[in-house]
C-alpha positions as CSV (number, residue, x, y, z in Angstrom):
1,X,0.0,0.0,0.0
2,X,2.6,2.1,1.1
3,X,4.5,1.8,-2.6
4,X,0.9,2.2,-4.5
5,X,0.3,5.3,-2.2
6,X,4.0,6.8,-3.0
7,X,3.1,6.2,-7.2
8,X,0.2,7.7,-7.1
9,X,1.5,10.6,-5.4
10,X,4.7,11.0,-7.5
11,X,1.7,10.7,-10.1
12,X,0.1,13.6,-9.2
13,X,2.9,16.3,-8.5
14,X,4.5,15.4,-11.2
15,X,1.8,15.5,-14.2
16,X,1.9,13.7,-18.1
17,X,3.5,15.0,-20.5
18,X,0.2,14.6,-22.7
19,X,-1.9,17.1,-20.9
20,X,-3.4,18.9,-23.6
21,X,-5.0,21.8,-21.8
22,X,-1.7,22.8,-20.3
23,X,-0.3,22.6,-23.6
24,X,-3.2,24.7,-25.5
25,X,-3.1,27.4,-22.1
26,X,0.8,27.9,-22.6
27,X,0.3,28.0,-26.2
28,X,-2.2,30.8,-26.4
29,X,-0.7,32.6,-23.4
30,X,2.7,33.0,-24.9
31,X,0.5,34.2,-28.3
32,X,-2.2,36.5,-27.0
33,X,1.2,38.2,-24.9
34,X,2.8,38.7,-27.6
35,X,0.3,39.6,-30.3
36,X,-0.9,42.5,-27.3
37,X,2.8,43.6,-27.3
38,X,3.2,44.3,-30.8
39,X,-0.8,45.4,-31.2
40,X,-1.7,47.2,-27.9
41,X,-0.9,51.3,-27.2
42,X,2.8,51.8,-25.5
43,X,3.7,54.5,-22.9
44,X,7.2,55.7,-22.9
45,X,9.5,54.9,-19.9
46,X,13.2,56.3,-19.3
47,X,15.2,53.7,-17.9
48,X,18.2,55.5,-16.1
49,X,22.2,54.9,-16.1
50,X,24.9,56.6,-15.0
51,X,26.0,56.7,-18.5
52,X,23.0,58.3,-20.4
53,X,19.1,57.8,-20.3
54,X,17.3,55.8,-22.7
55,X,13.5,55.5,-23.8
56,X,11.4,51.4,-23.5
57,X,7.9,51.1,-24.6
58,X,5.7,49.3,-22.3
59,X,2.4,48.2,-22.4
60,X,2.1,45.3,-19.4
61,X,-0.5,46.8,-17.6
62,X,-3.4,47.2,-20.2
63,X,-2.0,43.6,-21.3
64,X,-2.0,42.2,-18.1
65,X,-5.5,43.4,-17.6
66,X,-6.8,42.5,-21.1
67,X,-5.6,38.9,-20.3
68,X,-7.5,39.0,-17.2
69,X,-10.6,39.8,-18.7
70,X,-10.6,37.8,-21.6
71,X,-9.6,35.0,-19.5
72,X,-13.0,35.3,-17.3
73,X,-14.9,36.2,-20.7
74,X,-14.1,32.7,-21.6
75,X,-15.4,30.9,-18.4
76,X,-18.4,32.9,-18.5
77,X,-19.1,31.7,-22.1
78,X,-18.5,28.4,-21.3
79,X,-15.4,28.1,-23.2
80,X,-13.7,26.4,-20.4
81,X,-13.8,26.1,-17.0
82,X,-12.9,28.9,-14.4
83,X,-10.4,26.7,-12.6
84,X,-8.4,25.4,-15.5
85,X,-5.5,27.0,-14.5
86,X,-5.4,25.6,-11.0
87,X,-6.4,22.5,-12.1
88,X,-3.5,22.1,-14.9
89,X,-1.0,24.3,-13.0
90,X,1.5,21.2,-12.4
91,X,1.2,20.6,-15.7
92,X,1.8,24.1,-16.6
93,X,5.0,24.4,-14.8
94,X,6.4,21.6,-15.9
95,X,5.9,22.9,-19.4
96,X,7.4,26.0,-19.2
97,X,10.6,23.9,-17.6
98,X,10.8,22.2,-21.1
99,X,9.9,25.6,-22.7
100,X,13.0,27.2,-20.7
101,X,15.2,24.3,-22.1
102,X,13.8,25.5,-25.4
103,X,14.8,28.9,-25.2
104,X,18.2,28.1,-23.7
105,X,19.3,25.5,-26.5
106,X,18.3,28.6,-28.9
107,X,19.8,31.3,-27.0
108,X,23.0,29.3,-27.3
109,X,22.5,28.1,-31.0
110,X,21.5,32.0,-31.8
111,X,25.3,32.8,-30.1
112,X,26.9,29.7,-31.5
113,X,26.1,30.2,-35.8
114,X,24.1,33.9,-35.3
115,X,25.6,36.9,-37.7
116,X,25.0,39.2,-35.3
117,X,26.7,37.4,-32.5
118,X,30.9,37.0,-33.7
119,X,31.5,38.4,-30.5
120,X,29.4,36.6,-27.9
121,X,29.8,32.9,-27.1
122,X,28.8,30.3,-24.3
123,X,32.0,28.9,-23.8
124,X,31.3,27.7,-19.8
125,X,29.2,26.3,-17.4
126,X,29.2,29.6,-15.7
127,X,28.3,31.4,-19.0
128,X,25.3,29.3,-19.5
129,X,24.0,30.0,-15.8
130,X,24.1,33.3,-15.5
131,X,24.3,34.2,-19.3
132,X,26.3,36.6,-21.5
133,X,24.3,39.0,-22.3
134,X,22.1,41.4,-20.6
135,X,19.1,42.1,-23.4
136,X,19.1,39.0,-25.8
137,X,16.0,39.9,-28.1
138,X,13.9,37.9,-30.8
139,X,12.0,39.4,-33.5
140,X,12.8,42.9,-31.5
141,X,11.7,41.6,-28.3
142,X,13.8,41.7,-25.0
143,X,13.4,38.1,-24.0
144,X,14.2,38.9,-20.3
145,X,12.0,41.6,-19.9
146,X,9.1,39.5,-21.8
147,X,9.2,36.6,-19.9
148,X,9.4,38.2,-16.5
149,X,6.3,40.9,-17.3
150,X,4.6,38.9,-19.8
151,X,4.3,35.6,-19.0
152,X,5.5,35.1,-15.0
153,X,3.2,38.3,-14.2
154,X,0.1,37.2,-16.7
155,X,0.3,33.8,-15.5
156,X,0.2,34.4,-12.1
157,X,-3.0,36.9,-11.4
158,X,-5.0,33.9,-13.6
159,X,-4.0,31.5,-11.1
160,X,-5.2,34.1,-8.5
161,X,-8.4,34.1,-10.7
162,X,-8.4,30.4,-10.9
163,X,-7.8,29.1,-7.6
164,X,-11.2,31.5,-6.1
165,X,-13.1,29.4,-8.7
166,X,-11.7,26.4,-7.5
167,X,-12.7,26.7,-4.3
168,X,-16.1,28.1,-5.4
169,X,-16.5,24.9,-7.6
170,X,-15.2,22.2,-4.8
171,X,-16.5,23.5,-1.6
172,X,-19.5,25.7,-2.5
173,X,-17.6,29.1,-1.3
174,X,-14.9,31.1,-1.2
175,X,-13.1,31.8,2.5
176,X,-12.1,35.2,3.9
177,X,-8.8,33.9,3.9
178,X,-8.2,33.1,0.3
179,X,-10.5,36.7,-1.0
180,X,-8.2,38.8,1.4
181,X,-4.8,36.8,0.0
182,X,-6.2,37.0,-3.8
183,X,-6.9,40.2,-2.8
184,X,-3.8,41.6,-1.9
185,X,-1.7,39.5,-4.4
186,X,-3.5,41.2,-7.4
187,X,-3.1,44.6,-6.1
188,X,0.9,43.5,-5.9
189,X,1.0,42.2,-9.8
190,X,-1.2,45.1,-10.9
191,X,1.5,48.1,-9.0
192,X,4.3,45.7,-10.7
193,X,2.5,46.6,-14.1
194,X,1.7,50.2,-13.4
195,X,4.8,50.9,-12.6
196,X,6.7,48.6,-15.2
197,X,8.9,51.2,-15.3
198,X,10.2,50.7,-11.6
199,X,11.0,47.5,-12.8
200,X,12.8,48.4,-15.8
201,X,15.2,50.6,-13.4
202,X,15.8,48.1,-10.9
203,X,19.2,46.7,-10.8
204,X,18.4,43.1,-11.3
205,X,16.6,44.1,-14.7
206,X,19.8,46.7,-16.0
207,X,22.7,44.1,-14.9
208,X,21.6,40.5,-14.4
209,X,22.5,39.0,-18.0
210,X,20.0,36.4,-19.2
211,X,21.2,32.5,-18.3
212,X,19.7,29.6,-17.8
213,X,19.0,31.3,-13.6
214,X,17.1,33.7,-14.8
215,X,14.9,32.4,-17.2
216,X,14.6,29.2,-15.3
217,X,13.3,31.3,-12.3
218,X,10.9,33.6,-14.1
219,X,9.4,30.3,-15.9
220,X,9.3,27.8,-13.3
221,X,10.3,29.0,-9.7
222,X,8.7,31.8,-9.5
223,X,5.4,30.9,-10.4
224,X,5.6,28.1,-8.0
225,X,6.6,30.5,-5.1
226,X,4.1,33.1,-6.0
227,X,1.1,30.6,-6.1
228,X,2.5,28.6,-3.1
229,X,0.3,30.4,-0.1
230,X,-2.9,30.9,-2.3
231,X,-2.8,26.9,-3.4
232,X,-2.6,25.7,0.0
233,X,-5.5,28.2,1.3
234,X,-7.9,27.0,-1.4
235,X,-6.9,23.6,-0.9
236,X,-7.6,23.6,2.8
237,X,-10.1,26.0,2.8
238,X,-8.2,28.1,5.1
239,X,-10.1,31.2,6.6
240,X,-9.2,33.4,9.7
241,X,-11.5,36.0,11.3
242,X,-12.8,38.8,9.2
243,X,-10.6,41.3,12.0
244,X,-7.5,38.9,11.3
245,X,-8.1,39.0,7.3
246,X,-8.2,42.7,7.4
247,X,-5.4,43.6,9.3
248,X,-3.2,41.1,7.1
249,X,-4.6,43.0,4.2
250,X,-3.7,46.4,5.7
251,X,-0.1,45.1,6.3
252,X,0.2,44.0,2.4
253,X,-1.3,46.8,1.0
254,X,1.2,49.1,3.8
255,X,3.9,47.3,2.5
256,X,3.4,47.5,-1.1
257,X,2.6,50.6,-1.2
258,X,5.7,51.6,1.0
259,X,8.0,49.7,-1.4
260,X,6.3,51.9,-4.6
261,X,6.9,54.5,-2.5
262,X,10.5,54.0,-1.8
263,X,12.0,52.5,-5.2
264,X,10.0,55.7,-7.0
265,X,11.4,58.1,-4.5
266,X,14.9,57.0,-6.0
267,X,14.2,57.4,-9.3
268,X,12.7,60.8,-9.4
269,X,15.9,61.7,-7.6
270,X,18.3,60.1,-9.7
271,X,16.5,61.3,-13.1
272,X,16.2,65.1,-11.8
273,X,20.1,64.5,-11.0
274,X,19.6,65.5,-7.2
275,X,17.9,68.6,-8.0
276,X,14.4,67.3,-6.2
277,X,12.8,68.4,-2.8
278,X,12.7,65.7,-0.4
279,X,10.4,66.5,2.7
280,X,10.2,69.8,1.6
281,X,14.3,70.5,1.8
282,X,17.3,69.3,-0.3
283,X,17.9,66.2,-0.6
284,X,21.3,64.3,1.1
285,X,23.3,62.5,-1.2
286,X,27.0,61.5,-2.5
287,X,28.4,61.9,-5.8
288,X,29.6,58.5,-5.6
289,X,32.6,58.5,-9.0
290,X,34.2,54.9,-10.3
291,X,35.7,53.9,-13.1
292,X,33.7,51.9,-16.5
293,X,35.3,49.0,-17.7
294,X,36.3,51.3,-20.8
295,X,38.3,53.3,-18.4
296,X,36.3,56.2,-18.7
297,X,35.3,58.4,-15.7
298,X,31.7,57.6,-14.2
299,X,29.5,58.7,-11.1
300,X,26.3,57.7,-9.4
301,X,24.2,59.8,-6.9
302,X,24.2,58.0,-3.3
303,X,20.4,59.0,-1.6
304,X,20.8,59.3,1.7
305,X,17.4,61.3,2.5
306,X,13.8,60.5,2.7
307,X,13.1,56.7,2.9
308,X,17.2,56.0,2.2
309,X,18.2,58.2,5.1
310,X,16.7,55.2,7.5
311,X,18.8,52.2,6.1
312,X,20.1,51.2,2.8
313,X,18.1,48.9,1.5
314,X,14.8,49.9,2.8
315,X,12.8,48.2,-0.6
316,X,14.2,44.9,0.5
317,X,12.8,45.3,3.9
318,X,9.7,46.1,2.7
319,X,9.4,43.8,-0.3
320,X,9.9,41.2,2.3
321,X,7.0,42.1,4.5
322,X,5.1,41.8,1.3
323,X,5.1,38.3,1.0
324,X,5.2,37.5,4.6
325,X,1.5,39.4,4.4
326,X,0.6,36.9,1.4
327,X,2.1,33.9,4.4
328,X,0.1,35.3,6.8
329,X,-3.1,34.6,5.3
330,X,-2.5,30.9,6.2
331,X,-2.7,31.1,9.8
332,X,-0.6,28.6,11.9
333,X,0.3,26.0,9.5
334,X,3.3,24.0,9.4
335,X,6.8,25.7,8.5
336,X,7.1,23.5,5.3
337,X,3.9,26.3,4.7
338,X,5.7,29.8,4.6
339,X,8.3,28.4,3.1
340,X,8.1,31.0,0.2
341,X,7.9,33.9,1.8
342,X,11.1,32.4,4.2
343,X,12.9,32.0,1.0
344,X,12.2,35.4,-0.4
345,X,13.4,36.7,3.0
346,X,16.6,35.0,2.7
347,X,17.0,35.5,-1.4
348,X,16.9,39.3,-0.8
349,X,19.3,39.0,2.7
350,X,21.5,37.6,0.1
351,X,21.1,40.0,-2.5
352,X,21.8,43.2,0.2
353,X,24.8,41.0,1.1
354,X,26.0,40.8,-2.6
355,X,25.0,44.7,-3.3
356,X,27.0,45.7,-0.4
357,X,30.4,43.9,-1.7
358,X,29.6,45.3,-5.0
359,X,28.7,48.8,-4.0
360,X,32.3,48.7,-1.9
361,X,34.6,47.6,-4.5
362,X,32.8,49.6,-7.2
363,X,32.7,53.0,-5.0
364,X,35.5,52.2,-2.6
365,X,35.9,55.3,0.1
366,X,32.6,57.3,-1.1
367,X,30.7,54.2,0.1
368,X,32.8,54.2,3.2
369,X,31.3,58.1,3.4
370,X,27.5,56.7,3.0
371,X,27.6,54.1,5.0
372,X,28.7,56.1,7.7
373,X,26.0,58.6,7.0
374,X,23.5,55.6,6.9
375,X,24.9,53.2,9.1
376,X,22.2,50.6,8.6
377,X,21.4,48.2,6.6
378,X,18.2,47.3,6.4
379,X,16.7,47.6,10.0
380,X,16.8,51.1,11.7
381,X,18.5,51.1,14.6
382,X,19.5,47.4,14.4
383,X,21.4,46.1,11.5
């Protein structure tokens, strides 16, 4: 019984390979995303360097939203059923893992016989991991950018939609728990779209080159850590008191709005080159110089006012409180439970970790100067 029990469970996380669903979702996904990128209206972003300024069209909030609503057009119409994405999503993922394989084998093909690439090659392990190139593009479209806003943040808010069917379907309602987590997860996908161009300037989007990490995380690990908390809720029918539910969605919504708050402050400072009003005064900062790999002569603008005067890294802090809200929503369940929102947590400990070496070697004694202007990291008055 035992060995029975442990096939059929094997069975069930890990799905067919001849689910047809899954593979008709994926396929119309990936072309109604890309069929609204080249069809639906842009809006102009700057995306900020210390070098010069440059202009990306974005359209992944009207997209994102299209996608939602055609998505529950369908279902109403009978099309298919509400919950097909819940139902399939094992399927789904393991998909886009073979899709990822797909676009790695042609990323390095593309780099191996392309025209255009004589100068890049993936020569090493390490190469193929973390990649070689920042913006690799197909037919004019950033692959990084797409499959990060396009398809990890459309596939995500219809799992949101799909798991509150689900549990409408299976169990005749919908808990508090699992509205107030849906809840506060689509406002977090639908600020990432609003203000795509946040994204676009964050340092993980202008540096990290596009390997086999990157687009294996937006494709496959991601999405399972997104929809981790909401599964389990609308699988156990999870639900907390309406007072409970409400403060957990005051502490989302605080801390999303607080990260907004924080990564825009930065930008409008950095684009208006320090010449901005911060609390009504000027702003703090360090002209921070270091040298490009060209040689040449380069500087960035250190905040240390506002939100920045606090800590360091004050989005990290907050991003992280942001998922420990979309946890919370699960009550006192085991730790195997919040196991997403623990591995966010440590991810972006990491990250600070990393930015800190990198900020030090690339600035050397002007970061010496800011740290000792903000001596914290990340918690005021504690590390």
């Amino acid at each position: 019984m035992k060995v029975v029990f442990g096939r059929s469970f094997l069975l069930h996380v890990i799905p067919p390979i001849t689910d047809i669903i899954a593979w008709k979702f994926l396929a119309i996904l990936f072309s109604v995303q890309l069929i609204f990128h080249w069809v639906l209206p842009h809006d102009d972003v700057i995306v900020l360097s210390s070098i010069k300024e440059y202009r990306r069209a974005v359209n992944g909030f009207s997209s994102c939203l299209l996608l939602c609503l055609l998505y529950l057009m369908g279902s109403g119409l009978g099309l298919y059923r509400g919950d097909t994405v819940f139902i399939h999503f094992n399927a789904i993922v393991l998909y886009l893992a073979l899709i990822c394989a797909c676009i790695m084998t042609t990323l390095v093909l593309t780099y191996r016989f392309g025209e255009d690439y004589n100068m890049i090659s993936v020569t090493t392990l390490s190469d193929f991991f973390f990649g070689v190139e920042i913006h690799p593009k197909v037919l004019d479209i950033d692959i990084k950018h797409f499959l990060r806003s396009r398809i990890t943040f459309g596939l995500w808010p219809l799992f949101v939609i799909s798991a509150l069917f689900y549990q409408r379907n299976a169990y005749g309602q919908i808990s508090m728990s699992l509205l107030g987590c849906s809840f506060v997860q689509m406002t977090y996908i639908m600020k990432f779209h609003w203000n795509e161009y946040l994204h676009l300037n964050a340092l993980d989007s202008r540096r990290a080159n596009c390997g086999f990490y990157r687009v294996w995380g937006d494709l496959v690990f991601y999405p399972i850590i997104y929809s981790s908390p909401l599964a389990i809720i609308a699988y156990s029918r999870k639900t907390l008191s309406i007072l409970t539910n409400a403060i957990y969605v005051i502490i989302g919504l605080f801390a999303i709005y607080t990260t907004t708050a924080i990564d825009k402050q930065k930008y409008d400072f950095r684009r208006s080159k320090g010449m901005i009003k911060i609390g009504g005064v000027d702003p703090f900062f360090i002209t921070a110089k270091y040298r490009l790999d060209t040689g040449d002569s380069a500087a960035n603008l250190l905040l240390g006012s506002g939100y920045w005067s606090s800590c360091r890294h004050p989005n990290y802090l907050f991003e992280s409180i942001t998922f420990m809200s979309f946890s919370l929503f699960q009550g006192f369940a085991p730790a195997l439970c919040h196991l997403p929102a623990i591995f966010i947590t440590g991810f972006l400990f990491v990250r600070l970790l990393s930015d800190e070496s990198r900020c030090l070697a690339k600035y050397g004694q002007y970061w010496i100067q800011y740290c000792n202007k903000v001596p914290y990291r990340v918690l005021p008055g504690i590390y």
